[in-house]
N, C-alpha and C positions, 0 to 999 in steps of 0.2 A: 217197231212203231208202238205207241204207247197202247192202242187199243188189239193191238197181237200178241200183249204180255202172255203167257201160257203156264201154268203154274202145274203141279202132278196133280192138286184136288179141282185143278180146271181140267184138265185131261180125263181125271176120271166120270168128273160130274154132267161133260159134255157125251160121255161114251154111255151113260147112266140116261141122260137123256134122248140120244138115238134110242136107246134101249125101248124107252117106254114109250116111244114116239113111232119105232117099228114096228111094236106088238101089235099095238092099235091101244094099248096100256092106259090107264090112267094115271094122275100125281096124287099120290096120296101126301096132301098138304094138312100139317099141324100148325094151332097154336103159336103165336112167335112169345120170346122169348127175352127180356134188354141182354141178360146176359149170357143167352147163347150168341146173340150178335157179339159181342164181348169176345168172347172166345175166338170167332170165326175170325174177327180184326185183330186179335191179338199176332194169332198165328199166320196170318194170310197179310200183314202191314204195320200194325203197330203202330201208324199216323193217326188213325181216328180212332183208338181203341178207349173206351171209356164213355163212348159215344150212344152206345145203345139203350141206354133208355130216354134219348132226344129218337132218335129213330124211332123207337117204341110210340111215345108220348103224342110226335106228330101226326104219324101213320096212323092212330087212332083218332085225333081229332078230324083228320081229314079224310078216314075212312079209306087209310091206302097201306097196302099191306107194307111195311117197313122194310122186309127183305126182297122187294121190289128196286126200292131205293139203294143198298145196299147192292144192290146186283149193278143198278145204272154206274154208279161209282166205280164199282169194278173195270165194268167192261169201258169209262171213259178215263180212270186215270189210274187204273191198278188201286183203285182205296186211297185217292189223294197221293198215289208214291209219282205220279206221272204229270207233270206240268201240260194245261192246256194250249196254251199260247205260248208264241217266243217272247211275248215280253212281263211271262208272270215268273214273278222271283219268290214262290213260297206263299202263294195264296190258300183262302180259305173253300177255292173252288175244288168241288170233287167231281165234276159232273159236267165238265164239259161245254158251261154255259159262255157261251159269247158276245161279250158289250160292244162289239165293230170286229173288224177283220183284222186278223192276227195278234189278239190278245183276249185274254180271260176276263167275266166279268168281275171286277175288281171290288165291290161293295159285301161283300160279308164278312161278318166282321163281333168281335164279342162287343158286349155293354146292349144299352138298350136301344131299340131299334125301330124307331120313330115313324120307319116306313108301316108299322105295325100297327099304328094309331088309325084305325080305319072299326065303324060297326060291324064288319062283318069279320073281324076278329071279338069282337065284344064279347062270347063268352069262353077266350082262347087262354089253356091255363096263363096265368099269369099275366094276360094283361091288365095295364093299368090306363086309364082314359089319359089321355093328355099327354103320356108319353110311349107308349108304345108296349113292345115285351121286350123283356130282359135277357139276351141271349148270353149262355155262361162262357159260349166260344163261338168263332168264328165259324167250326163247325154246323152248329146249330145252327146258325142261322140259315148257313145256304141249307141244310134237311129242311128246315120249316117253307123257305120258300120254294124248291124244287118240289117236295109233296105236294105244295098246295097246286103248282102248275100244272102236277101229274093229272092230281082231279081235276082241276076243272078245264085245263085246256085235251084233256086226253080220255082218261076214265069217263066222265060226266058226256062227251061226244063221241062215245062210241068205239074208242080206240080201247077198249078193255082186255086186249092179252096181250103178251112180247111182242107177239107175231106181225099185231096189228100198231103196236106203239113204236117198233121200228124205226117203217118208213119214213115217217114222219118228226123221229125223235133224231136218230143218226139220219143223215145223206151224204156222207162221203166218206171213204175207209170203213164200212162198214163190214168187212165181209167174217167177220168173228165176234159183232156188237152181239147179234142175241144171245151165239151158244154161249157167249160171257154171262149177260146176264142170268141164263136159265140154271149157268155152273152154278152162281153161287145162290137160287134159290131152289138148285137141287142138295144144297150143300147143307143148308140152311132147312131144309125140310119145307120149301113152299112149293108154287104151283105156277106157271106162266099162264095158266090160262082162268088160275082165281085171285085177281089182284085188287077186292077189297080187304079193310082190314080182318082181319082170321079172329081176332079174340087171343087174351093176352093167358101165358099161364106156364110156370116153369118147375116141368115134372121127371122122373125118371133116374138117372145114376145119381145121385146127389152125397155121393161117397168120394172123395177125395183119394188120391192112391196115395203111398207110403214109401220114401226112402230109406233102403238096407244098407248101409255101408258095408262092405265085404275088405276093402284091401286100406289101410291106414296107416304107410312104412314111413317112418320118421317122424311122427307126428310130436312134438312139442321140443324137434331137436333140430340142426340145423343143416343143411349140404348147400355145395356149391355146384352140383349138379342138376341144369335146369330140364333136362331129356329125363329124370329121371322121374316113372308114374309113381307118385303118392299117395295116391287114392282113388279105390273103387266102389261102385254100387251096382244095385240095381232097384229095379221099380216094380213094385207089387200093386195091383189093381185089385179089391174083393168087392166093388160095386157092381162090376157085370158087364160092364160096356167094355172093358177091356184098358190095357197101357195102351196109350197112343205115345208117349215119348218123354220127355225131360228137358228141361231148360239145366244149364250149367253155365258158372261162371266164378271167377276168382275176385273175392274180395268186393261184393256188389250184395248190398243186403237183401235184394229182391231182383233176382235176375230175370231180364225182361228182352233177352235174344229176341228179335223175333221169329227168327226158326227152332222149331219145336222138331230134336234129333228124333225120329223116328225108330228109336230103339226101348229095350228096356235094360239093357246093361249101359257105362257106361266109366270112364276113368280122364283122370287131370294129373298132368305135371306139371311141374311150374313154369316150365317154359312156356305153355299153352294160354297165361296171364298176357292180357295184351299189351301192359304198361308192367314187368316185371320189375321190380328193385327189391333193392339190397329190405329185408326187414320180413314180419310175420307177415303169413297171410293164408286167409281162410279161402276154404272151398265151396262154393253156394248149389243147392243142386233141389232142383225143384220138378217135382212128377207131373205129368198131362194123363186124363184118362179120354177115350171116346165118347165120353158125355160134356167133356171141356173141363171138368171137375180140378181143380190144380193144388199139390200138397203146400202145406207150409212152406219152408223156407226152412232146409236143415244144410247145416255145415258139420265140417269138419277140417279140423286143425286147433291149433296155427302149424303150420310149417316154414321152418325159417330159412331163406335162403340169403346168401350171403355168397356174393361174386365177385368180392374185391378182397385181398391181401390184408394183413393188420399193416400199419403204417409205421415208422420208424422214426423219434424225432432226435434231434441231437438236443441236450438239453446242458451241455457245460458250455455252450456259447460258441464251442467252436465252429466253424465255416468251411464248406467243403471248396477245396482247393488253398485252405490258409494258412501262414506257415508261425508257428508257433517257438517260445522261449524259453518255455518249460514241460515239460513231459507229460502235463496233464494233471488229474484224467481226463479223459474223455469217455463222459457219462450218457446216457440214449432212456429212453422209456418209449414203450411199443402198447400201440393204440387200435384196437378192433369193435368201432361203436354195435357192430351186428353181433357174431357168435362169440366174439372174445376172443383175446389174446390166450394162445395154449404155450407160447417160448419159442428160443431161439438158441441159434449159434452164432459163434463170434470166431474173427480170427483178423490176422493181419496177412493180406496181398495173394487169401487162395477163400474161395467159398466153403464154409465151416458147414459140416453136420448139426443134427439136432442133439442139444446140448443142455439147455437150461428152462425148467418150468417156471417163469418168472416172464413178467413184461418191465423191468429194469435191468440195466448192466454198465459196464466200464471196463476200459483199458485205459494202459498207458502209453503213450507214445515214443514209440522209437527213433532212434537221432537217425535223419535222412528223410526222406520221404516216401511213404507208403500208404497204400488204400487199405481203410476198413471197409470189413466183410463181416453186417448181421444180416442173418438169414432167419426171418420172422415165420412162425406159423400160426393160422387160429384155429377156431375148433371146428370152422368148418368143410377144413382141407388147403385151405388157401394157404399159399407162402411167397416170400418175394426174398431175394436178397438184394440188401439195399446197400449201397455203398459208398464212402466218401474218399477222398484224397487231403490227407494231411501233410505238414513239413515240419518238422520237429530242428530246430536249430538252436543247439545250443551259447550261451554267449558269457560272457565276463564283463569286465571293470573295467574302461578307460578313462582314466584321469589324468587331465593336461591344466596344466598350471604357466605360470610365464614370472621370470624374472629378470634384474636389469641391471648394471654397475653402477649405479645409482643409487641415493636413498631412498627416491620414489616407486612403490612400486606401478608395473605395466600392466595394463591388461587390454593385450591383442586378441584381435578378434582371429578364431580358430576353427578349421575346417578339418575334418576325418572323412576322408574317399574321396574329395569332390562336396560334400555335402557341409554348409556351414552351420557350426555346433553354435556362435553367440561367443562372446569377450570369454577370456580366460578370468577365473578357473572352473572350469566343466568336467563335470565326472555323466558318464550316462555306461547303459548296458548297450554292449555291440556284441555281434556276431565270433561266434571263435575265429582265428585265423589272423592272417596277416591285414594291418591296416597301415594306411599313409597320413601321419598326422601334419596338417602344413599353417602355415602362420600367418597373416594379414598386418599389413603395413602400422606401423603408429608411428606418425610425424617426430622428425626427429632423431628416432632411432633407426639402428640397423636392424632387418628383420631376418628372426633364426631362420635357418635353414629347414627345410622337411626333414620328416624323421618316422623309419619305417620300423612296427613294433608289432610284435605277436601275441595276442591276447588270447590264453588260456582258460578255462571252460572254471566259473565259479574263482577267478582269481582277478585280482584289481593289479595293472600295468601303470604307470609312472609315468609321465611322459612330461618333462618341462623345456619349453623355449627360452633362449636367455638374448634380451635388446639390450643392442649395445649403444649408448647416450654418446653421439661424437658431434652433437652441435654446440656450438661456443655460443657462451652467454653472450646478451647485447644488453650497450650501454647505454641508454639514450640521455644525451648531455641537453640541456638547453645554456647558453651561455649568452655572455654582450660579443660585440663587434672587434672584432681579432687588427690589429697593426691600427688602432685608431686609437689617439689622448682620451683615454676614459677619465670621469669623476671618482672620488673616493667611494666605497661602499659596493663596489661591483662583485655579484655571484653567480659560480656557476653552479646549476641543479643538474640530478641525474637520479634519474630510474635506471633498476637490472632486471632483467628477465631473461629465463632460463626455463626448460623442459622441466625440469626438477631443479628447484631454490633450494632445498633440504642440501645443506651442505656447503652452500654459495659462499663464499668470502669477496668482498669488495678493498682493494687498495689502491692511494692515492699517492702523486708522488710532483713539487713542484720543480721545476727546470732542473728533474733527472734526480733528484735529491733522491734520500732514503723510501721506501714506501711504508706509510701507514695503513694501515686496516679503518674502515667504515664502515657505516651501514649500507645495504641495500640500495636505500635512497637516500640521499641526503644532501644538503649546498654547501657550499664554500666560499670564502667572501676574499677578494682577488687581493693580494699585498700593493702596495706603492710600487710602480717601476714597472720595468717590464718585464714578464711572465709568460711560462707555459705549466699547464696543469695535464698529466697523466692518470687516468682509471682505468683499473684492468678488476676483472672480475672472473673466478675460478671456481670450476664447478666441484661437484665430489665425484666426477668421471675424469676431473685433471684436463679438462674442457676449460680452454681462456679464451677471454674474451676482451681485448683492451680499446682505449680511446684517447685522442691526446689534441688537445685544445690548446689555444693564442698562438700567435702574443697576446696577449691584453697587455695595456699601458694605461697605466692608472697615475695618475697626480694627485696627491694629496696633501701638497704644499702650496702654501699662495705665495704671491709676488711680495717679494722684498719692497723697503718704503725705498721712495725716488729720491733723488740726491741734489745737491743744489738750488732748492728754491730761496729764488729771490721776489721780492715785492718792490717793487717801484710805483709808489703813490704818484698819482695825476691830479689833474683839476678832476672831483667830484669820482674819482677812479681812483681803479689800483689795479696796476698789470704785473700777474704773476707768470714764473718762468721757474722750470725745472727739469732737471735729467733725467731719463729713464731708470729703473733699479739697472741696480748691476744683476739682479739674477731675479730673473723671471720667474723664479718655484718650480719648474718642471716642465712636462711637453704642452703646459695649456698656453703660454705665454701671455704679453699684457695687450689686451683690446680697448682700455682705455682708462680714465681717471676718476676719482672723484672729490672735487675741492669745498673744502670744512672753512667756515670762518666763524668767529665770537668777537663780542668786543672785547679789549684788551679786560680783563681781570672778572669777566663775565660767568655765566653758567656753560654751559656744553653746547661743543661744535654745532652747526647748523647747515646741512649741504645745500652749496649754494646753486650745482648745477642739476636742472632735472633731467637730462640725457648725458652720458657719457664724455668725459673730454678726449676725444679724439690724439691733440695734441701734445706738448708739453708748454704751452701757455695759458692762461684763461686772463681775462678781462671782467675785472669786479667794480661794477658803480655803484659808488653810495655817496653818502656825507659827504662832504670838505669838512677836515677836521677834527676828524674822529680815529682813536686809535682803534687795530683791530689785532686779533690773531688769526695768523691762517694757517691752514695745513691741507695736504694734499696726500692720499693715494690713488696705487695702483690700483686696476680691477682685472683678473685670468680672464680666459674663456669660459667658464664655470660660472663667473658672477661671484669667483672669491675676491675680498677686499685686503688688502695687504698692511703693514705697518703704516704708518701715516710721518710727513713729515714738513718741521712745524717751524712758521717763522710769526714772531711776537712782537706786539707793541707799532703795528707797521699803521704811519699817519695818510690818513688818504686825504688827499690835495696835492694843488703844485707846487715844487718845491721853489723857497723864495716870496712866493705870493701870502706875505703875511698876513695883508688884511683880506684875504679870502675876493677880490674881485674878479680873478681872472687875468689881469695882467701883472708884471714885475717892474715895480717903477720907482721914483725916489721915495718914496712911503714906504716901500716894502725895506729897502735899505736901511731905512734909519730904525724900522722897527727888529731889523734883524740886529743892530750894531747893540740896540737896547736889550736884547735879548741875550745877548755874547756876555753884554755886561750884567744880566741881572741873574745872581746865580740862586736869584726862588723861581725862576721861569720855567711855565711846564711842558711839561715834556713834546707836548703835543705843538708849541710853538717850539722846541730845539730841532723838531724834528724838519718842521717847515723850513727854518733857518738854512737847516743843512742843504744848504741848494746843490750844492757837488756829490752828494751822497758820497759819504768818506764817513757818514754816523758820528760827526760830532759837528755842533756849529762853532765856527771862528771864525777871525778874520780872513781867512783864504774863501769864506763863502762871502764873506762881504764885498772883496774885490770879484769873484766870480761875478757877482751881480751886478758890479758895474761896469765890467768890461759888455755885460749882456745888455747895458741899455744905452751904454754907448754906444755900442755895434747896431743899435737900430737904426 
């Protein structure tokens, strides 16, 4: 329990005060001190140490001896080491004071302290009106107000010794509250039974003691051994009061242990550092005498310790477990940021001795695979052997190339093991040993076969595929209409294509004839008659490819002129009549006519029909009286026009009807008898005349005419 702490200068101080308590003794009480409190809280807690000259300062303004206060602390929280309540987390209470049940009073606290602003502080050092006093810690504060409560709720009524401030200060767990307090103002040199302030005054050993170093093994060198003592002292007192002990510590510019070792000898290794690492580090070792008096701050060292191995880097890029194409080297540099790099051994697949004073090295790799072994040391004592796993595989030249019976060259895409290398030609570095080189399709050709080859260490292998071209050129024709009467001027076109055209020959050949050589592409314009057209087209792998096109039947003749036309003039008409040609021109044969007339000795024909004549007659109405010429052809299926064939001087009227009425009557007779007889009569009236059409008028047309109007 916190107010049971028991310490040896409590044990003694308590046995010190039965002492003087059993004699029937008095307390021989001095003077206090700020910094013999100093001391006493150095060694005895070290939470409020720094503290006594507030302890001092108050205890006098309040007229309360300070190591009163000092003892209450004690014996309520061991010197602030001991929390009052369960729900203080690191307050500034020392003493026990309680704000409610089961917690510490919570309000002391450093800065200024406004509860302070009251007259009856008014001539309290450092007050200031209007804001209080300026407390420099939390500590202080609670001294200032625990002293003043001591006077005036305690001292000022009567409660003037331990004895009697007790019962009324503790009431529960009390049963070691006084001998505490009276420890530490027997420790302190006070009195339990004189508790105003004593008067201030700091006299006596004021001699500091002196650290001897005696033992200093390695001191500016390095080990790796932390058990190992580095150094020793001891402590010389010549003030009087005697060594009370020494503070020690590694690498702390003011060592501030709170236990003060009870000796005057005393020794450090480095493992005895409580945070040890790799690097220097000094010894701090500081004297205590029985007046409190405490020496400088003397060290000694550095002493360097170093607990780790130098390190090992691989530094030619190689990788542990990696398997490599060339022998090397394989280069390392060794690293000891503490004592340094002192060298190494090296070796392959066994752990090497110490060999080389240097923190750089190299080997070469051997074919196969085997671990390196450097075994680093540094200076101070540390070694490691570090080790990697390398594969040393020697390899050569594979070069695969592809060719074809072709002019074209191929380039197939090409695989080594399983693994595809990209189109031929590939050369890369492989592995020594046997490989399977194999070949990937290209349209068209046959693809080589695999092929297995052994690649020698620093020497280039050969390896070619050879595709073989066995597709046949195509010909693509576009042509007219096969077994059908074509027009004149008909062609056939054609494109070649082929895997490889380097080499191509195209030849043409009609119904079986010789064959000619052509281009590539090119037309051909079909003969009269009827036809067939062959193309073949040959590669430079002796790869054919042919095509064979028609019949085509082409006409390129028109119709012959028609045969037989007669004209027989009518009243105000003229009906023509003729025979078909004898020969049609070819397969388009004749669709129909077209009939031409002029007047007799006129300009050029004139077509009389606007749609085709169907027949072999036409019906032409015009004039009575007038001569004409006419002619007629044939027209193919085509729309060709054929020779023309011509009848002249042909009179359009009816025959007999000389004065043009329409009928044939005695007028018409006498004018034809007059016609016979007059040999200036033109033509145009002999033609009238001619009533029998026999093309000449006589008298057999004059009788003709009158047997015709007789017979009416």
């Amino acid at each position: 329990m916190k107010r049971e702490r028991n310490s040896l200068w409590k044990v003694a101080a308590a046995m010190l005060v039965a002492m003087w308590t059993g004699c029937g003794s008095t307390w021989a009480r001095t003077q206090v001190c700020g910094t013999d409190i100093d001391n006493y809280l150095r060694d005895n807690g070290n939470y409020m140490t720094g503290t006594g000259a507030a302890y001092v300062k108050w205890g006098k303004y309040f007229n309360v001896d300070p190591r009163l206060m000092v003892g209450i602390s004690n014996a309520e929280s061991t010197l602030g080491k001991t929390p009052c309540g369960t729900n203080e987390t690191g307050t500034w209470n020392a003493w026990g004071w309680f704000g409610g049940i089961g917690y510490c009073w919570p309000y002391f606290a450093p800065g200024w302290d406004s509860d302070c602003n009251r007259a009856e502080f008014a001539d309290a050092p450092g007050y200031v009106a209007g804001k209080g006093i300026e407390m420099a810690t939390g500590w202080e504060d609670g001294i200032f107000w625990v002293t003043r409560t001591i006077r005036k709720e305690y001292l000022n009524a009567g409660y003037d010794t331990v004895a009697k401030i007790r019962p009324r200060y503790c009431q529960s767990r009390c049963e070691n509250w006084e001998s505490n307090v009276n420890a530490s103002l027997s420790a302190l040199i006070g009195d339990p039974n004189q508790l105003d302030f004593p008067g201030e005054s700091c006299t006596g050993d004021t001699s500091p003691p002196s650290v001897v170093f005696t033992r200093e093994d390695g001191k500016g060198g390095w080990t790796n051994d932390r058990n190992k003592v580095v150094v020793e002292w001891r402590i010389e007192d010549s003030g009087g009061s005697g060594v009370k002990g020494f503070h020690q510590r590694w690498d702390e510019t003011t060592p501030t242990d709170d236990n003060v070792l009870q000796s005057s000898t005393g020794s450090l290794s480095l493992g005895q550092h409580p945070t040890l690492t790799n690097g220097w580090h000094t010894a701090h070792v500081r004297g205590r005498d029985n007046a409190g008096n405490t020496s400088d701050d003397r060290t000694s060292g550095q002493y360097g310790f170093d607990g780790s191995p130098p390190t090992v880097t691989i530094t030619s890029g190689h990788v542990n477990g990696g398997t490599y194409n060339s022998p090397g080297p394989v280069t390392w540099s060794l690293a000891d940021p503490h004592s340094g790099v002192k060298g190494f051994g090296q070796a392959w697949d066994s752990v090497p001795p110490y060999q080389f004073n240097t923190d750089t090295g190299w080997l070469d790799l051997p074919e196969g695979t085997h671990t390196l072994h450097v075994h680093a040391w540094d200076n101070a004592g540390n070694d490691k052997d570090w080790t990697w796993t390398f594969t040393y595989q020697p390899q050569g030249t594979l070069s695969v190339t592809t060719i074809s019976n072709t002019q074209c060259g191929v380039s197939g895409p090409v695989s080594v093991d399983g693994t595809a290398w990209g189109n031929a030609p590939q050369s890369k570095k492989v592995n020594t040993g046997s490989h399977t080189v194999s070949f990937g399709a290209v349209s068209g050709y046959n693809t080589p076969g695999n092929q297995t080859v052994t690649v020698n260490k620093d020497q280039t292998t050969n390896v070619s595929g050879k595709y073989t071209d066995t597709t046949n050129p195509i010909i693509n024709v576009t042509a007219p209409a096969v077994n059908t009467c074509l027009p004149p001027l008909q062609t056939v076109s054609w494109t070649t294509t082929d895997i490889c055209t380097a080499g191509l020959t195209v030849q043409y050949s009609w119904d079986g004839g010789t064959f000619q050589t052509t281009s590539l592409s090119g037309s051909l314009t079909v003969p009269d008659g009827t036809h067939t057209l062959k193309l073949k087209g040959t590669d430079a792998a002796s790869n054919m490819g042919d095509i064979t096109v028609g019949p085509f039947i082409v006409d390129t003749t028109p119709p012959a002129a028609p045969t037989a036309l007669t004209v027989t003039p009518e009243h105000f008409k003229a009906t023509l009549a003729w025979a078909a040609p004898a020969a049609d021109g070819g397969c388009s044969g004749v669709v129909g006519y077209n009939v031409y007339r002029k007047r007799n000795g006129s300009g050029s024909n004139a077509k009389v029909n606007t749609t085709l004549v169907t027949g072999v007659t036409h019906t032409d109405t015009l004039a009575n009286g007038v001569a004409y010429d006419y002619a007629v052809a044939a027209v193919d299926t085509f729309g060709r026009e054929g020779a023309k064939v011509e009848a002249t001087n042909k009179v359009v009227g009816k025959p007999g009807d000389m004065n043009g009425d329409g009928e044939i009557d005695i007028a018409d007779v006498i004018k034809c008898i007059n016609v016979i007889n007059d040999p200036n009569a033109s033509a145009v009236d002999k033609a009238l005349a001619d009533y029998n059409r026999d093309n000449k008028a006589d008298a057999a047309d004059v009788e003709a005419m009158k047997k015709f109007i007789l017979g009416k």
